[in-house]
N, C-alpha and C positions, 0 to 999 in steps of 0.2 A: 504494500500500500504506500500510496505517495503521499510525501506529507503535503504537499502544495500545488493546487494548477497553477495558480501563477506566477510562480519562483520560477528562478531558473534551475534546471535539472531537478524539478517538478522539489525540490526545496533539497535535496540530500546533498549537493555539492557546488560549488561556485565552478567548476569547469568543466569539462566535457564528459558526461557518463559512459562508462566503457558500456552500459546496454541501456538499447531504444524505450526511450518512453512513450506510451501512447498520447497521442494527440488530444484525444477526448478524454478529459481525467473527471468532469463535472460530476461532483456528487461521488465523489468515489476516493476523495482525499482527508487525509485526518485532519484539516480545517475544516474540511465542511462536517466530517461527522460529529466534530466538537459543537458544533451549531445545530446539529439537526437533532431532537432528542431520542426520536424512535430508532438512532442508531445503532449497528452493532456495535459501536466503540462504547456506546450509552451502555447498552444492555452490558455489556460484560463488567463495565465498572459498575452499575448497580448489582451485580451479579457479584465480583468483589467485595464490596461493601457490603452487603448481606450476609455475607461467609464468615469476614470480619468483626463482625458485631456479635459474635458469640461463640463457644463451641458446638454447638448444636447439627449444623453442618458440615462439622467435620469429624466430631465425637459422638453425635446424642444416639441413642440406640436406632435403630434400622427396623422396619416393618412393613413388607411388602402388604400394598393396598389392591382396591378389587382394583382389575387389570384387564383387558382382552388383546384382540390380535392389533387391535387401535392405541387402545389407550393403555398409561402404562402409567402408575401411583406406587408411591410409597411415604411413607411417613417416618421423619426423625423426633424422637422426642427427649427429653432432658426431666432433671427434675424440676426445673423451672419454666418450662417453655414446651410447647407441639408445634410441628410444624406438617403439614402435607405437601409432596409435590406431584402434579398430575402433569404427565406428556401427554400429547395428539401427535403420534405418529403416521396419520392418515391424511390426506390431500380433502377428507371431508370434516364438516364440524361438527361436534361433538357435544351434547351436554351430558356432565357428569356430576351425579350427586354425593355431597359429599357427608362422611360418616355423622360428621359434626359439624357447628357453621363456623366460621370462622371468618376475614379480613385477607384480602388480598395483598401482597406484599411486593410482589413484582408479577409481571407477565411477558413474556419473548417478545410478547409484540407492541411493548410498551407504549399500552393505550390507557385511557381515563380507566382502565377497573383497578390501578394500585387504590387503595386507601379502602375498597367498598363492601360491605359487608355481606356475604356470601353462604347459601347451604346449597346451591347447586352454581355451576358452573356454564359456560356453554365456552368450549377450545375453538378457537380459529384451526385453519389445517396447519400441522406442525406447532400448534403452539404451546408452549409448557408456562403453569401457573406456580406459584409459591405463596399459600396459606395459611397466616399464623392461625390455628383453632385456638378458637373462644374458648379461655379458661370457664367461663359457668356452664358450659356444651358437655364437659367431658368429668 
């Protein structure tokens, strides 16, 4: 990925690149993905930052959730904290109810459902959600 269209040698060097850059960089450089929010560079840094913010994602225990040849759930939990994660592994969408209700925390497709209070879901195609559960749910 190029950091700049408009630099020269699309930002990585002030002289000549020993390999071609494409002409047409729009929207496809890390300036612009620092401005667009539905980025991938967005998503992974909230995707960071969430990981970050606790062990839970990387320690809390493991428990595969209901699942089919689409959809694919599992749940980390802590003594302090649950969390669900549901993937849409399908090109179609999906709604998926969930055990408990719970607060949306991120979404791949990083649209208006962070913050929203949720018992079922509906996945865009490929989209994976991340669900704090409601401590009086469970």
């Amino acid at each position: 990925m190029q950091w700049a269209a408009n630099a020269s040698a699309a930002g990585f060097r002030t002289g000549k690149p020993w390999l071609p850059i494409p002409n047409n960089l729009a929207g496809e450089t890390v300036s612009d993905e620092l401005t667009d929010h539905s980025s991938d560079l967005n998503l992974y840094r909230a995707l960071f930052a969430l990981r970050s913010e606790g062990d839970i994602l990387r320690a809390g225990d493991y428990e595969t959730g209901e699942s089919n040849k689409d959809i694919f759930s599992y749940k980390r939990s802590s003594a302090i904290d649950n969390l669900q994660v549901i993937l849409n592994f399908s090109d179609q969408s999906h709604d998926y109810a969930l055990e408990y209700s719970g607060t949306v925390l991120l979404s791949s497709e990083m649209t208006n459902k962070d913050n929203l209070k949720v018992s079922t879901v509906t996945l865009e195609p490929y989209e994976g959600i991340i669900v704090r559960i409601d401590k009086e749910s469970y």
